[in-house]
mmCIF file of the C-alpha atoms, coordinates in Angstrom:
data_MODEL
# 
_entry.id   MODEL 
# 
loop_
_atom_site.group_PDB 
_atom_site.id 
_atom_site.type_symbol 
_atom_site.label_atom_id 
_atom_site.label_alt_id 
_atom_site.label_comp_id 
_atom_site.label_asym_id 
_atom_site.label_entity_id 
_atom_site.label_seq_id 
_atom_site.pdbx_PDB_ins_code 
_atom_site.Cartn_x 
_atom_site.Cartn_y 
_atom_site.Cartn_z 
_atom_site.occupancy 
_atom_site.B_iso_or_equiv 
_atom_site.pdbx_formal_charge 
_atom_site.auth_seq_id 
_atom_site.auth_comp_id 
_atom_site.auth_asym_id 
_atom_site.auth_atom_id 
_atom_site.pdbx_PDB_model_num 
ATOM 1   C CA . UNK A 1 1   ? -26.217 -63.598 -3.776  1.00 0.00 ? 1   UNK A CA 1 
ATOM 2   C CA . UNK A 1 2   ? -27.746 -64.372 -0.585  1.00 0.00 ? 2   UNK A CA 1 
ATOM 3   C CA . UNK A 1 3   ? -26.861 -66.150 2.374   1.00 0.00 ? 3   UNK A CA 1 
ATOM 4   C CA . UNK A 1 4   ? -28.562 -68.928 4.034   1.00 0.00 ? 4   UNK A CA 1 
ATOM 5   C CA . UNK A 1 5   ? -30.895 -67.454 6.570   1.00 0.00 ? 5   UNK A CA 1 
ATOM 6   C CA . UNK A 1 6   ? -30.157 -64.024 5.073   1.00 0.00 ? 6   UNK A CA 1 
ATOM 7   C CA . UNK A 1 7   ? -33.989 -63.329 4.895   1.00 0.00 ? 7   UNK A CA 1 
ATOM 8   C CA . UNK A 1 8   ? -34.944 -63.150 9.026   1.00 0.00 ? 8   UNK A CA 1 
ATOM 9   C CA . UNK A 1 9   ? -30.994 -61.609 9.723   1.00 0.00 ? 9   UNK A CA 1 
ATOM 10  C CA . UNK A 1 10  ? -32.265 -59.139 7.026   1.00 0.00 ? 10  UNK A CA 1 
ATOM 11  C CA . UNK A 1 11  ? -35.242 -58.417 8.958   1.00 0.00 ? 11  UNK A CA 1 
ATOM 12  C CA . UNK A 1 12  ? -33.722 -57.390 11.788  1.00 0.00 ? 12  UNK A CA 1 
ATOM 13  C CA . UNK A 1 13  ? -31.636 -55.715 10.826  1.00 0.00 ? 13  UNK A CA 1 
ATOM 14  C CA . UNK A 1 14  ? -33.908 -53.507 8.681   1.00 0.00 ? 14  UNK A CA 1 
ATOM 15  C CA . UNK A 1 15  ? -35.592 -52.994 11.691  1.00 0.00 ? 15  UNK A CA 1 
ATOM 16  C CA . UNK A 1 16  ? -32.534 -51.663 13.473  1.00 0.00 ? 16  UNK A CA 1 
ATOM 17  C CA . UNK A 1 17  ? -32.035 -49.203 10.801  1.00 0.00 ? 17  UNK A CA 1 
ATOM 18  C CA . UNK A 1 18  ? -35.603 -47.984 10.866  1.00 0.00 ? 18  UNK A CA 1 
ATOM 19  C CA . UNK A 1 19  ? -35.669 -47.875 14.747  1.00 0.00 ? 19  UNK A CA 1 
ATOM 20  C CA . UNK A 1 20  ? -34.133 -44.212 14.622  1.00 0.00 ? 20  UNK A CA 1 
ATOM 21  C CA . UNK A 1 21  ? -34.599 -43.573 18.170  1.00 0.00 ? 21  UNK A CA 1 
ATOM 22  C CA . UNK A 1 22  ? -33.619 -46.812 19.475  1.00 0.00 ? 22  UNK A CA 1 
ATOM 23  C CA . UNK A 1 23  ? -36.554 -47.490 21.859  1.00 0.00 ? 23  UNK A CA 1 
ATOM 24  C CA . UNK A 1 24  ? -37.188 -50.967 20.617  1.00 0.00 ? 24  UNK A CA 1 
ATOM 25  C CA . UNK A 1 25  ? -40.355 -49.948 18.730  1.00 0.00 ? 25  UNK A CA 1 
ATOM 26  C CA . UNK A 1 26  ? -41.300 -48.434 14.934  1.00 0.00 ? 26  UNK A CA 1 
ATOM 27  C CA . UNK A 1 27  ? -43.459 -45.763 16.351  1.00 0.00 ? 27  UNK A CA 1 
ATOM 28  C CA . UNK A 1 28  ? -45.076 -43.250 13.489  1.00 0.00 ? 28  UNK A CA 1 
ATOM 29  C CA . UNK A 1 29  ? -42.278 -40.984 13.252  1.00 0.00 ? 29  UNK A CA 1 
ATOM 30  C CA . UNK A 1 30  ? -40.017 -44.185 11.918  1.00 0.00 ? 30  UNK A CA 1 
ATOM 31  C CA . UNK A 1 31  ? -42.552 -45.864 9.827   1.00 0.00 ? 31  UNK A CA 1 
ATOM 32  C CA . UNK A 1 32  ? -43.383 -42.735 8.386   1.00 0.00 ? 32  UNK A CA 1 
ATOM 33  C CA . UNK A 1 33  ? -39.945 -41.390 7.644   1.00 0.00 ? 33  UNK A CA 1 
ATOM 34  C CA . UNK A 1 34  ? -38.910 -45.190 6.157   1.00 0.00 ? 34  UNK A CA 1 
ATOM 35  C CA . UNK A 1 35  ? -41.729 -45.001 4.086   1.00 0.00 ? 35  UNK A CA 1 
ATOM 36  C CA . UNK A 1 36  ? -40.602 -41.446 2.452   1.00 0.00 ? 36  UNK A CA 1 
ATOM 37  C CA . UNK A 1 37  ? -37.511 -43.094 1.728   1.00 0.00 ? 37  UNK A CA 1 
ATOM 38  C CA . UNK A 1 38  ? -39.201 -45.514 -0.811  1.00 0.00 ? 38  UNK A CA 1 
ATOM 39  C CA . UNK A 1 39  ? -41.102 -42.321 -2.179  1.00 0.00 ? 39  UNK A CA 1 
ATOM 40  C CA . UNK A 1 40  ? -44.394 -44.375 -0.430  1.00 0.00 ? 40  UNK A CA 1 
ATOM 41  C CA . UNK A 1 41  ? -48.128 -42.360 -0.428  1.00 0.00 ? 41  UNK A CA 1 
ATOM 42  C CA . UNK A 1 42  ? -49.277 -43.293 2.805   1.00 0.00 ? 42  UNK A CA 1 
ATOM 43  C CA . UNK A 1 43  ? -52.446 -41.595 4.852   1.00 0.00 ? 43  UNK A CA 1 
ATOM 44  C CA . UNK A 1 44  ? -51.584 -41.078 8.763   1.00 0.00 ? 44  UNK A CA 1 
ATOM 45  C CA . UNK A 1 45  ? -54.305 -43.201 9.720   1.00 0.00 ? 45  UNK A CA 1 
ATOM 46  C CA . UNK A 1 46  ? -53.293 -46.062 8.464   1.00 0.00 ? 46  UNK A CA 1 
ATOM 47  C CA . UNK A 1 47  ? -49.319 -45.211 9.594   1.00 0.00 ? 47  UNK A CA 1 
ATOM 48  C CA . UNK A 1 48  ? -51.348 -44.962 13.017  1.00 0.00 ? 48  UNK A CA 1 
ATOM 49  C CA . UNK A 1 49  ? -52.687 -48.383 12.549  1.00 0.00 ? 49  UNK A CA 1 
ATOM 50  C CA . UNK A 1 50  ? -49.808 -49.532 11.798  1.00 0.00 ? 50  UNK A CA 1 
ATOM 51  C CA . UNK A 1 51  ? -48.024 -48.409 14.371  1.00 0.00 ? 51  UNK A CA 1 
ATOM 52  C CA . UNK A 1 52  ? -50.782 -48.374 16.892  1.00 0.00 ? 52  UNK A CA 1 
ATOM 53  C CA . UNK A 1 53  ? -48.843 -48.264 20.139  1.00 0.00 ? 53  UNK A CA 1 
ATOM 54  C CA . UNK A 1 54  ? -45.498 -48.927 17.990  1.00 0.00 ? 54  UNK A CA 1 
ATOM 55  C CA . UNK A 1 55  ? -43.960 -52.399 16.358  1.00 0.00 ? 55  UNK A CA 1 
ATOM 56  C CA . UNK A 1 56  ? -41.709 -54.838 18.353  1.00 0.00 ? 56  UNK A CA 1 
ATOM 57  C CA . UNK A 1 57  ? -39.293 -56.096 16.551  1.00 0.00 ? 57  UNK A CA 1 
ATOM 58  C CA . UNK A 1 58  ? -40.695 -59.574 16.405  1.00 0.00 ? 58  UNK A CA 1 
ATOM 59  C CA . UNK A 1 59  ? -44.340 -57.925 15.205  1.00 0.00 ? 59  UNK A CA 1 
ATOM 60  C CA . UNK A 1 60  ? -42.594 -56.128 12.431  1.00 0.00 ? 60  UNK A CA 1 
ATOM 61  C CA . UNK A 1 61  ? -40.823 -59.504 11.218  1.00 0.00 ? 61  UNK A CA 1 
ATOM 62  C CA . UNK A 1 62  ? -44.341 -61.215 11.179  1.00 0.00 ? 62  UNK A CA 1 
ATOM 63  C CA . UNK A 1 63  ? -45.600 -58.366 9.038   1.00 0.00 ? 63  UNK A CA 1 
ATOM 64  C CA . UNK A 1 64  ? -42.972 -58.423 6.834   1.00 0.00 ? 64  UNK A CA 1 
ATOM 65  C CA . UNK A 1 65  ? -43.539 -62.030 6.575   1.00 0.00 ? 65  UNK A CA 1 
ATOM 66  C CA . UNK A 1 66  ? -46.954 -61.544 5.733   1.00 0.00 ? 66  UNK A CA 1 
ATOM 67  C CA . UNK A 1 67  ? -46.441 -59.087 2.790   1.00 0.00 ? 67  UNK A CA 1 
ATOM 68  C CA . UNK A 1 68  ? -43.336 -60.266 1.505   1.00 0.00 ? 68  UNK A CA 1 
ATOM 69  C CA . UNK A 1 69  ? -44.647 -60.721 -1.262  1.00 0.00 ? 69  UNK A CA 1 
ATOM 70  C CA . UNK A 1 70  ? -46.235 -57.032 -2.077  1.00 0.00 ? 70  UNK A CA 1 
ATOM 71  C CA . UNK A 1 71  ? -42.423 -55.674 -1.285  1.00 0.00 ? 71  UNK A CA 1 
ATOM 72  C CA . UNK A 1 72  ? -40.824 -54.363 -4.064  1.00 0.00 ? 72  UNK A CA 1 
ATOM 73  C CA . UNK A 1 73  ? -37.509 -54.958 -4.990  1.00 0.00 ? 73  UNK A CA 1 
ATOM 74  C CA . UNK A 1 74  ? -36.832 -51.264 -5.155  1.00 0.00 ? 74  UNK A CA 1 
ATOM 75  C CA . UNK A 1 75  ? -38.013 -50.974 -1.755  1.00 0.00 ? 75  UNK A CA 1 
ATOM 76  C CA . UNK A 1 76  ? -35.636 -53.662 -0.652  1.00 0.00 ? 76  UNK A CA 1 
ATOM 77  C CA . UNK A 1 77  ? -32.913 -51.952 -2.270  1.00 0.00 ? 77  UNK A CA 1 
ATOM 78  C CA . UNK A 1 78  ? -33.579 -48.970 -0.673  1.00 0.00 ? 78  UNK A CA 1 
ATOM 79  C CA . UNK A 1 79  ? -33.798 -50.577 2.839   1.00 0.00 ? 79  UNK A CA 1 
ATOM 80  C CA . UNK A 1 80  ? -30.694 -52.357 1.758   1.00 0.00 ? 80  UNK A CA 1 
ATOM 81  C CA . UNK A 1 81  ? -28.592 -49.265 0.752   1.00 0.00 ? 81  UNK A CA 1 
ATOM 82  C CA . UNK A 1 82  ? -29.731 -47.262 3.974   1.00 0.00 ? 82  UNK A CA 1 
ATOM 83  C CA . UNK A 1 83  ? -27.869 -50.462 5.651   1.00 0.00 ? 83  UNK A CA 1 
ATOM 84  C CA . UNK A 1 84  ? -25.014 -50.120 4.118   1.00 0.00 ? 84  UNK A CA 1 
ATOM 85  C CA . UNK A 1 85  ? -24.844 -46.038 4.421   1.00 0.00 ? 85  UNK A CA 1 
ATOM 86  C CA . UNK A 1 86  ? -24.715 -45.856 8.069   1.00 0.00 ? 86  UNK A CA 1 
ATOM 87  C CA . UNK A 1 87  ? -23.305 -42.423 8.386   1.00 0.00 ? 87  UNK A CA 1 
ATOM 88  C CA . UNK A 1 88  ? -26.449 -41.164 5.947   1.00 0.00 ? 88  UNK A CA 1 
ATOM 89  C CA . UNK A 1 89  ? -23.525 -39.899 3.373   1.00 0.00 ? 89  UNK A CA 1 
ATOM 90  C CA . UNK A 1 90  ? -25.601 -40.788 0.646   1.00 0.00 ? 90  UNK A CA 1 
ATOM 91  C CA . UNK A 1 91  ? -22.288 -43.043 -0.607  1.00 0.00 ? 91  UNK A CA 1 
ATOM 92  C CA . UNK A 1 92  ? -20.858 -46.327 0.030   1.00 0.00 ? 92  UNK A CA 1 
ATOM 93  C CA . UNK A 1 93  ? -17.631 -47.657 0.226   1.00 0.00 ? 93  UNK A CA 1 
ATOM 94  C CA . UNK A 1 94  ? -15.474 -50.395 0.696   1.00 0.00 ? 94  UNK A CA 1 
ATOM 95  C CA . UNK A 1 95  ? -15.254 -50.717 4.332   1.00 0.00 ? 95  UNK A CA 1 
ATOM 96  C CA . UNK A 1 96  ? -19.294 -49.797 4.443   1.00 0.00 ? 96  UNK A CA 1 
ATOM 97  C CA . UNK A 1 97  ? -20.253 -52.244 2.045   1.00 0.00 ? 97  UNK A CA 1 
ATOM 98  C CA . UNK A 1 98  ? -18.491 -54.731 3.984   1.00 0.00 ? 98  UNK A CA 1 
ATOM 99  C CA . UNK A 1 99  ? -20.236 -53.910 7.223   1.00 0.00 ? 99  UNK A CA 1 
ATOM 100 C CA . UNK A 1 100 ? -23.085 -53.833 5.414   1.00 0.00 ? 100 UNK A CA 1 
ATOM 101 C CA . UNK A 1 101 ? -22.631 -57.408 4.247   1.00 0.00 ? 101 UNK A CA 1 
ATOM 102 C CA . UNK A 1 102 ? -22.101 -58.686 7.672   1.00 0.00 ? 102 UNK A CA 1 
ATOM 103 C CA . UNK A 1 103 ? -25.186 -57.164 8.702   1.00 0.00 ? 103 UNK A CA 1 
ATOM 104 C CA . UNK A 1 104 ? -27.039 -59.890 6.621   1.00 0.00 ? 104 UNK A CA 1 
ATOM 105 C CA . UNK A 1 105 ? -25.074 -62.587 7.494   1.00 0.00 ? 105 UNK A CA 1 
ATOM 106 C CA . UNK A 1 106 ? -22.359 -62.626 4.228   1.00 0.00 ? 106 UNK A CA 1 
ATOM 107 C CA . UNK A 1 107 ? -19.212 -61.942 4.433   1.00 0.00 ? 107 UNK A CA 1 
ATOM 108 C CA . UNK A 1 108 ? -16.638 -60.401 1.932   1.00 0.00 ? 108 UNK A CA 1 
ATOM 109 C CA . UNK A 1 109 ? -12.642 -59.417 2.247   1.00 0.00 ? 109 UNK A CA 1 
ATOM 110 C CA . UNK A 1 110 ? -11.441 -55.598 1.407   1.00 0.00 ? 110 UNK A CA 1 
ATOM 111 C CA . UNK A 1 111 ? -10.459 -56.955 -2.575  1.00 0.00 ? 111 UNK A CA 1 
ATOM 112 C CA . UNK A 1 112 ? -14.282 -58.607 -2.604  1.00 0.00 ? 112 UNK A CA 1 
ATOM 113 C CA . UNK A 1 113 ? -16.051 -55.175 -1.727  1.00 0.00 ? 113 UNK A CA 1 
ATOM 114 C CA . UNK A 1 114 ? -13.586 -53.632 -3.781  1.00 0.00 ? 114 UNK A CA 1 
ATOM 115 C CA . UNK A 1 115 ? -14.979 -55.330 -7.041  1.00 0.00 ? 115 UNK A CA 1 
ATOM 116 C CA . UNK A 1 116 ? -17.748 -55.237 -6.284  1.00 0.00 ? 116 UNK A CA 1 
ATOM 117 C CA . UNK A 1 117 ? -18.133 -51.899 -6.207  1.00 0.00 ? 117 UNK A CA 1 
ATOM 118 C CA . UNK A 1 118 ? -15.901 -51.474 -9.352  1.00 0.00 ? 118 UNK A CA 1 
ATOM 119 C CA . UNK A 1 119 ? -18.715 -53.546 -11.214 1.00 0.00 ? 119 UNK A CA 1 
ATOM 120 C CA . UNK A 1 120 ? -21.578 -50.963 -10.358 1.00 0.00 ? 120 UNK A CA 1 
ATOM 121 C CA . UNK A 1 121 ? -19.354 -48.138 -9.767  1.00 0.00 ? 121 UNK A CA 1 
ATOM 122 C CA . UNK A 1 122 ? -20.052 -46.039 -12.948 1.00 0.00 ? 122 UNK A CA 1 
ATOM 123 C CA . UNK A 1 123 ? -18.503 -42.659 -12.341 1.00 0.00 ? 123 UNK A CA 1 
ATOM 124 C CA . UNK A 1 124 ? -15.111 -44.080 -10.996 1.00 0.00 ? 124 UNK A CA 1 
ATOM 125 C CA . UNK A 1 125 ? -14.880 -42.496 -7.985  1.00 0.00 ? 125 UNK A CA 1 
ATOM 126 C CA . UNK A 1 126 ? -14.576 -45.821 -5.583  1.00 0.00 ? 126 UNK A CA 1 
ATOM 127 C CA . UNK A 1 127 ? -18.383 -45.890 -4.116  1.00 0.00 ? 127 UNK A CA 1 
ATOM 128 C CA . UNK A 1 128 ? -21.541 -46.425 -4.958  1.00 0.00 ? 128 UNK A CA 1 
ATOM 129 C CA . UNK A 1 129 ? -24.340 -43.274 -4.787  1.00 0.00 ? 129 UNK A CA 1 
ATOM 130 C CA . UNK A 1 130 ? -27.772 -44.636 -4.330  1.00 0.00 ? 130 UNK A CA 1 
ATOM 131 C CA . UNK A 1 131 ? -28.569 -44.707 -8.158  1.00 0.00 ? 131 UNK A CA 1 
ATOM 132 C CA . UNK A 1 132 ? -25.358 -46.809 -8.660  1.00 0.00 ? 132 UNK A CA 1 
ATOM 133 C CA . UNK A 1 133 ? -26.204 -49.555 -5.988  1.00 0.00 ? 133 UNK A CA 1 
# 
């Protein structure tokens, strides 16, 4: 399910997650450590290009927009579970899944996340690991 809109709020808010320093840019460092998250091969040169002197938020919505088509679903997920997992706990719950949610412009109550998670949530123990999600 996606929201209306959900695309460019998802965007952003990707890039907020992959902006680990918080200085308004992707430099190297953040492409490069976003792109080992999705198991990605890539040479530093072109990371470099890439980055050149590091990605506004609006340049790396454009470039998303571009290749939006060459982004794997696994790759979304990834960016999509790294949303969600906030604290880096490799698990998410209830309360994280929500924020998650709100993140990309949906909303859900406590019983909502709650199933959802007990749909995908094959060892029983209330969240979902990465495999699960």
């Amino acid at each position: 399910m996606q929201a209306r809109g959900a695309a460019p709020i998802f965007d952003e808010c990707a890039f907020s997650v992959l902006d680990r320093d918080c200085d308004g840019q992707l430099g190297v460092s953040d492409l490069e450590k976003a792109l080992q998250a999705t198991n990605a091969d890539v040479k530093p040169e072109i990371l470099q290009q890439l980055a050149g002197n590091g990605l506004t938020r609006e340049e790396f919505c454009k470039v998303l927009e571009v290749h939006q088509d060459s982004i794997s679903a696994k790759d979304t997920q990834t960016l999509a579970f790294n949303l969600c997992d906030g604290q880096a706990a490799g698990l998410v719950g209830p309360s994280e899944l929500r924020k998650g949610l709100g993140l990309l412009g949906m909303e859900a109550t406590e019983d909502e996340a709650k199933e959802l998670i007990r749909e995908y949530d094959y060892d029983g123990d209330g969240k979902l690991s990465r495999t699960e999600f």
